[in-house]
Each structure stands twice: as C-alpha cells, then as structure tokens.
N, C-alpha and C positions, 0 to 999 in steps of 0.2 A: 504494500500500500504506500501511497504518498508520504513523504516527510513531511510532517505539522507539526513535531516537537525541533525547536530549533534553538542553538544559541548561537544570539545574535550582538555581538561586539557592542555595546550604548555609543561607546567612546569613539567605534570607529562606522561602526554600521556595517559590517561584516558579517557573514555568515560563520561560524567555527567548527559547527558541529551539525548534525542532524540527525533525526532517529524515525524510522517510520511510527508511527500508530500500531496498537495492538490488533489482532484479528477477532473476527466475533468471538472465536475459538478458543484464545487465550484470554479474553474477558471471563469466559465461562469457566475455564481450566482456573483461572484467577478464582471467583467465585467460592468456586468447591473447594481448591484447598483452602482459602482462609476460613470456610465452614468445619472444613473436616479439621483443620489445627484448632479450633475455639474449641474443641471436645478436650485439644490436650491442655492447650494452654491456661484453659479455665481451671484443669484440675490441678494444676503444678504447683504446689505448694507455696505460697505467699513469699516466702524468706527468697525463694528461689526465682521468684519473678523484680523481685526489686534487686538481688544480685544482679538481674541483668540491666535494669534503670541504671544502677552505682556503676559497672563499666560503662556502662553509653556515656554516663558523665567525664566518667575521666578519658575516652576514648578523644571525645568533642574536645578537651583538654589539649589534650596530646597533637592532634591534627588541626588545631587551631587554623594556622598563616594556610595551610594547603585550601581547607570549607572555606576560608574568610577569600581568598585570590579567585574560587569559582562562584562566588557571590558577585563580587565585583565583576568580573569576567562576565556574568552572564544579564546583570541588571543594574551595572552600572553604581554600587553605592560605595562610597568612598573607603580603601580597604581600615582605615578607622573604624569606622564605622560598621563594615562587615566582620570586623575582629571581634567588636562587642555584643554583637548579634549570635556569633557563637559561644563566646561570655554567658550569654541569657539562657541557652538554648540547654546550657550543661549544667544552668541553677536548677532549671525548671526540672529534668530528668533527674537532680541529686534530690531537691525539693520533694518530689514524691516517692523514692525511694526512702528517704527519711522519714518521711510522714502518714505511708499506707497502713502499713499496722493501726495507726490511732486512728485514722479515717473509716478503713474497715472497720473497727470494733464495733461488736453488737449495741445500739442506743438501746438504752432501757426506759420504758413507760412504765410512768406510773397508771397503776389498775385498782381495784378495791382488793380483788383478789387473786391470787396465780402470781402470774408474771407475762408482762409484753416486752417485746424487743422486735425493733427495726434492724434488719441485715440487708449491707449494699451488696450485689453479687450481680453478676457481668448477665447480659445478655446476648451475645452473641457476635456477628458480623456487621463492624461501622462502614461507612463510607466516607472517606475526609477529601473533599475538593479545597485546595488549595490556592495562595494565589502567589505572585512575582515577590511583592514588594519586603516581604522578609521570609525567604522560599527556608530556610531554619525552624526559626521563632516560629510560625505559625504552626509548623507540624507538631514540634515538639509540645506546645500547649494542649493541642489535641492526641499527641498521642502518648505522651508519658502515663495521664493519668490511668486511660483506657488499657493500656498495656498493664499497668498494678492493679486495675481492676479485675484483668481476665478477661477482656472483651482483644477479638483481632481485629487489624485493622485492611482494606484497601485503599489505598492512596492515590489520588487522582490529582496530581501536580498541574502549576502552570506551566504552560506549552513553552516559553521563552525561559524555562528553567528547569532542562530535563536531565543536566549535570548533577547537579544539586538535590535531585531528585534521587538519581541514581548513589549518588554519596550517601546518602542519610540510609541506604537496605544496604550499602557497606556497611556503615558506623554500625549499624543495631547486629548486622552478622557476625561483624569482630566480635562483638558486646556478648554473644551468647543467644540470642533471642533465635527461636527456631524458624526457620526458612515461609512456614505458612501462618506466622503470629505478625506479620506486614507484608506485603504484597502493593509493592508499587503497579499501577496499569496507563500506559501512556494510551488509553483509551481516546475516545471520539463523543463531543455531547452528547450523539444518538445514543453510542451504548451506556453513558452516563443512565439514562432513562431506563433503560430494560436492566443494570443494573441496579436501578431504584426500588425496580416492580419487583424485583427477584424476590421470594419470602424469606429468602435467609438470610438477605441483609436486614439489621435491625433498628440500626439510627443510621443519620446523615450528619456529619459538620460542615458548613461553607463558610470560609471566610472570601468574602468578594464584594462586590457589586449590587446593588440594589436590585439589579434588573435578572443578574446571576440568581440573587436569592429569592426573587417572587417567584423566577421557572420550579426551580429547587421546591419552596415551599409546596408551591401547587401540587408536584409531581408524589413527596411525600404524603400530602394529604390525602390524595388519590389513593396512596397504597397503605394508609391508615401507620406511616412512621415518622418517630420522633427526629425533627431534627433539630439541631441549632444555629441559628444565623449570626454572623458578625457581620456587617455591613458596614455602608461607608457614613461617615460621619462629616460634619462642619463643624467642629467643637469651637466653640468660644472663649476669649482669653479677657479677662472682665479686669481694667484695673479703674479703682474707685476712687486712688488719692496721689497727690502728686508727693508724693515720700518713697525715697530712691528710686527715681523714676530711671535711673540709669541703668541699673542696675536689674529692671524689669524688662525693659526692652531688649536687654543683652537676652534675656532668656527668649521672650519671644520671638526673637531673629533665630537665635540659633534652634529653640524648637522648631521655629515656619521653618529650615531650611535642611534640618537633618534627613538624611535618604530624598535629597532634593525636593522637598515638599510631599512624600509620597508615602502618607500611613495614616490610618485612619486618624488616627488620637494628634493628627499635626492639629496646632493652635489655628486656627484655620480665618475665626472671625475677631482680631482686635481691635474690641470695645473699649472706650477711655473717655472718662467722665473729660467735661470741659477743662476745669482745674486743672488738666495734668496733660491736655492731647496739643498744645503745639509744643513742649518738650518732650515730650513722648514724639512727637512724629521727627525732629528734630535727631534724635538718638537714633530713630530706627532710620532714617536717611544715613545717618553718617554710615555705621554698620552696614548697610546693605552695599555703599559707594564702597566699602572694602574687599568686598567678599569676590574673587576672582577664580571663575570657572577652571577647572583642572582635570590633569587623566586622574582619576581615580583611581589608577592603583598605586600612583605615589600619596606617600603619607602624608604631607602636607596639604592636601586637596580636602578643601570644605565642602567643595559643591560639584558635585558631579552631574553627569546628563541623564535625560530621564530614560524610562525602560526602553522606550520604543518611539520609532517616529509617530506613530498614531496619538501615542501619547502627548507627543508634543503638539501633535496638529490640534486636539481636542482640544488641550489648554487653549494654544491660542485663537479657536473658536470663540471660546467664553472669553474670553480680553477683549477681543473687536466686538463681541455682543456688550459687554458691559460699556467699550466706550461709545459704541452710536446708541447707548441709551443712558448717555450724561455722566458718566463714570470718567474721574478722571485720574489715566494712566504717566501717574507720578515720576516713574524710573522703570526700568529696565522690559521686558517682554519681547527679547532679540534674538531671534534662534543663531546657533553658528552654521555655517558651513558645511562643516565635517560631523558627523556624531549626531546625538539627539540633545544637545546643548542646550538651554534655553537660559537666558540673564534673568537674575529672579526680579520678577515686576515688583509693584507697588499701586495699588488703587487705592483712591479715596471717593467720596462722594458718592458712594452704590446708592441703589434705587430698589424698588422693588420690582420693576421692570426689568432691570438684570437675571439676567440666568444665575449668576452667583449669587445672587439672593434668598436662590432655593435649591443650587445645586452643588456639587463638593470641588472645591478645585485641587487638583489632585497634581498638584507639583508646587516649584518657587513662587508661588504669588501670596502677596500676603498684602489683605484686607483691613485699613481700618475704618472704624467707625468712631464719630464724636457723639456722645450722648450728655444728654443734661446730670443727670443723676443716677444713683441705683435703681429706683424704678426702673425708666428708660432703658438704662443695662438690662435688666433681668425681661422687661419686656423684648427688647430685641433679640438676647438670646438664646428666647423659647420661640422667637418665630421664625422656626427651623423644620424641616420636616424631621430630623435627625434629632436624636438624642442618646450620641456618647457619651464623651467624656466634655470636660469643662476646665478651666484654670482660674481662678480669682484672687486677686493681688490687692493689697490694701495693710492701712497699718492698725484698723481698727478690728480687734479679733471679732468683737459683736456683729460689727457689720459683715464681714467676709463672710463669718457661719450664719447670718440671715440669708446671704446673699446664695451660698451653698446650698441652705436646704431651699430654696424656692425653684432652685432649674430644676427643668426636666431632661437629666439624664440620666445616667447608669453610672457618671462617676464625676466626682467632683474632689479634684486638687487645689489647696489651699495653698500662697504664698510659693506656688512650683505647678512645672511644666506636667501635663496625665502623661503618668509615669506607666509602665508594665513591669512588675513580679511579680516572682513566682507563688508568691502569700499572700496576691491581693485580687482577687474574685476581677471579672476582667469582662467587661458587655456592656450593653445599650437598650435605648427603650425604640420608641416612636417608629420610624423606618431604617433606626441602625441593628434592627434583627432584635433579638432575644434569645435568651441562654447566659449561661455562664461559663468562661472558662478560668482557670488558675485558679490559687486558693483553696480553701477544703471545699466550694462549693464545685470545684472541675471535674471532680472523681466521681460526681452526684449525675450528672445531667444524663449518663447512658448506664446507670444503674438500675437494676430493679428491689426498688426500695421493701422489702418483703417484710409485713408484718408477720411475726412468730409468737400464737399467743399460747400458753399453757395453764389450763387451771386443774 
C-alpha cells in the first residue's frame, strides 16, 4: 500500500523516511493478539507489571539525546525542548510504577453491615490515537497507567511521527513488557473505525483535534465504548495587577512560544486588566523582537518551525482573517523560505468576528486583550468554546483564587504557566473533550470500578 506514515524534515521540508500503512490483515492480526495478551497481561502479577513501568523509566533515561534528536527530526521542536519531553515521559512511567499498588488497593465503604469494597481491574483492549505535537508525553500518559492496570494497548500514532512511534514498542520491549501488551498499527482512518466496532476493543483515548474527536466520539457511541477526549484548547493567561509585570510577561512569551506555539495548554489568550497592559505589551514587544528563528536541533534555538507546511498555511489563514476583520497584526506573521518557519506574530485589537475569537491558534501567535477589570477578564475568558487549562497572575491571593474558581475549565494555574505532571489529574470541560488523564484519577478512566459487597 501507499506510504502515508512519513517523516518529514520541519526545518528542511524533506522527506526522510516513509512506511506504508498496515493491511486490513495486520489490523486484524493486531486486534487479536492485543486480545489474546490482555488474558496474560491482566493476570501477571502486579509487582511484575510495574517492574516493567521502572525499566521503561530508566530505559527513557538512558536513551535520552537518541528519542529527544527523533522528536526534533520529525516535528521540528527545539532539541531542549524535546530533551524535556523525555524528562516527562520517564516521570510519568516511574510515577505509576511507584504509585499502582496504593491506586489499586481495594477502597472500602462504609455499610451498616458486612463489608463493601470498590476494586479497579482492567478491562481489556484500548485504542490510543495519538497526535504530532508531543508524539512521547502523550503516549506515555495514556499508556503507563493502563499498562499497571492490566489493560493492553493498540496505538495509532500520528502519520508525521512514525519514528517515534516505532521507538517507544523499542523502549517498552527493552523494558520487558511482552510483545502483544502494545501493539503499535500504522493503520488508515477507515480501519480506525472497524477497529472501533470490533467488540474486543474496550475504550478509546484521543488526544487531537476537535473535529478528530467529535468523528471519535460518535463512532464510540455507536459501539456503546468509553472513551476519553483531550482536545484542543485556547487557554487564557489572566493578569489583574500591574506588580512585576516583567516578570509575567517573560513567562507568557516563553509559555506562547514553547514547541513553537503548538500544545494544547499554550497561554493562548493574554488578558491584562488596563492598569498593567501598555507595560505589559511593552515587555512582550521587547521579548518577542528577541526571539530569533533557528535549526532546532542546535541547543540554542528557542523557536523552531512548525510541524508541517499545512500547519503553517492554517495559521496564516486565521492572521489575514483576523486582520481584514480589524485585528491589528503588531509584529511578526512571516513565513521563511526554506522549512515550515513562521516569525511569531502579535495581535491586538480581536473582534469577535475573528476566527480566533473562537478558534485555537495553534503555533507563534500570541493574542492580547485589554480589559477593564476582573469581571471583564473572567467574562472574556469563558467566552470560549474551550475549557482547558487557564493561568492567572496577580498579587492579591483573594482575588487570583476568586478569579480561579469562577472559569470554566478543567485546570487553573495560579501565579504560573498550566503546567503537566505526573500527580496532577490533567483534562478539560466544554469542547476540550473530557476525561482525565495523570494523577491517581489516570489509572481510573479505563477501569472497571467493581463493587464487592459481602454480608
């Protein structure tokens, strides 16, 4: 069949590599052994399945600069940057081998009489669709837990990241983990779907796209399975006082611009009460006139190019929508030449007639807004269709944690940039999906919570 799993150079726009597509055949051959291993893996003795999470950490460890250079190599993120990514990647797998034991253990209810207990215990075969932008981090959040839980996995990677793909059923083989307890499938959407229907898959995880996860959802529904969605977000960066206002902007530049603007939980809408927004824009001018495009796999490079030239066409679609509808494009929005480059813009003035008013921009631009006060902030920031993650800055603790509990998202960072660990539960409300991943709530979402009652 056709090559559709490719890597494609960001930096040069090159082709490097390519891999055909699976056959219906090997979808199905996939299928059945990740079926037929959930009979072993489910029974494998607890101790013996987190031995294998504890080598995948240190594995990830040990092969660090090798995963971090095919990260970079294949999506283009600064190999800093993709260093840390494997960093994350080797908490999260230590994280749950550390912590399944206590996770598992039988909860006990109270009863009048007898005894009740809730026990987590796997259910069978997932589906994890995957995306580009941290082709590591994403898997490992979905699949550490699900692996100390006794559930197996199929993985359905993104197409622009089949290296990366292939590395990680290295890492967990080294690690010990038996050959049908993950199962990468460089499938086709079609067979996505007939692997949806199949009865022995049991849940689905996507992290993607809006548009990715309505198909998803629907198709779940249809076949009466659980899934979980992360989606994409516009998370807002709320600052309410002009106190160290230097000092906030640094983070908001370097947030807006880490993995070149391309993750969900990027600060995406900065909010800035009047008080503090021509020093504030003032700071983020300077910073941003610094920040100077580079190959990304030298260390010194902030800013790398985006995944794909599509990527870059999209953004600059929503640029020239926002400015023929009175948006005014402050700095940069210049593609290069060579590569999928783009100079990280600046808008001010949105509208609600802007596409980015309701839609995510998903690379260098970074958005502000002048508002009058915290109302105004918290009004703006819920008129999103998205509700991730959130940031709010300020020096008044009162006001921050009022300001905190009133958005509508699934996560709110106080005085810092929405962070991702491995202890801290990790999702969204509104149209950025639902579920939970990380944290003791990750190991929950694809369990079957079984009451055990005895009197």
């Amino acid at each position: 069949m056709s090559a559709t799993y490719q890597t494609v150079d960001p930096s040069t726009g090159h082709v490097t590599a390519e891999y055909p597509t699976a056959s219906d055949g090997e979808v199905a051959e996939a299928i059945e052994a990740a079926h037929r291993g959930y009979r072993t893996w489910a029974a494998t003795p607890l101790e013996e399945r987190v031995a294998v999470l504890h080598r995948t950490a240190s594995i990830y460890r040990e092969r660090a600069q090798e995963l971090a250079e095919l990260i970079t190599l294949e999506m283009g993120k600064p190999i800093k940057q993709a260093r840390g990514e494997i960093a994350v990647s080797a908490e999260i797998f230590e994280y749950y081998a550390d912590h399944a034991e206590e996770f598992l253990a039988p909860q006990k209810l109270s009863v009048e009489s007898g005894s009740a207990e809730i026990h987590l215990q796997p259910t069978g075969v997932l589906l994890g669709i995957m995306p580009w932008n941290y082709p590591h981090y994403q898997v490992a959040r979905f699949a550490a837990p699900n692996l100390a839980l006794g559930n197996t996995i199929l993985l359905k990677h993104a197409a622009n990241c089949p290296q990366s793909a292939l590395a990680i059923v290295e890492v967990l083989r080294q690690a010990g983990l038996p050959e049908d307890a993950y199962i990468n499938i460089f499938s086709t959407h079609e067979q996505l779907s007939d692997v949806i229907a199949d009865p022995r898959i049991q849940g689905v995880s996507l992290t993607g796209s809006e548009r990715a996860g309505a198909i998803v959802a629907e198709q779940c529904g249809r076949h009466l399975k659980k899934v979980v969605l992360e989606l994409g977000g516009s998370d807002p960066f709320i600052v309410l006082d002009s106190d160290d206002v230097a000092a906030t902007a640094k983070q908001a530049v370097s947030g807006r611009l880490s993995n070149a603007g391309q993750a969900c939980t990027s600060p995406k809408r900065l909010i800035v009460v009047e008080s503090a927004y021509d020093r504030f824009m003032e700071e983020v001018e300077q910073r941003l006139e610094r920040i100077q495009l580079g190959d990304p796999a030298q260390p010194e490079t902030r800013l790398g190019p985006l995944s794909s030239k599509t990527a870059r066409q999209d953004l600059i679609g929503q640029l020239d929508d926002a400015v023929a509808n009175g948006a005014a494009l402050r700095a940069g929005g210049q593609p290069a030449e060579e590569g999928f480059y783009l100079t990280p813009a600046l808008l001010t003035d949105l509208n609600r007639e802007c596409r980015l008013w309701h839609e995510e921009a998903f690379g260098p631009v970074v958005m502000v807004y002048k508002v009058a006060d915290e109302d105004e902030a918290v009004e703006l920031a819920n008129d999103s269709p998205y509700g991730l993650g959130a940031a709010v800055f300020g020096s008044d603790a009162a006001q921050t944690e009022r300001v905190a509990q009133r958005l509508e998202t699934g996560m709110v960072f106080i005085n810092s940039n929405t962070d991702s660990q491995a202890n801290l539960p990790f999702g969204g409300v509104k149209r950025s999906g639902f579920g939970r991943e990380l944290g003791p709530l990750g190991i929950e979402e694809f369990a079957n919570k079984k009451l055990v009652r005895r009197v």
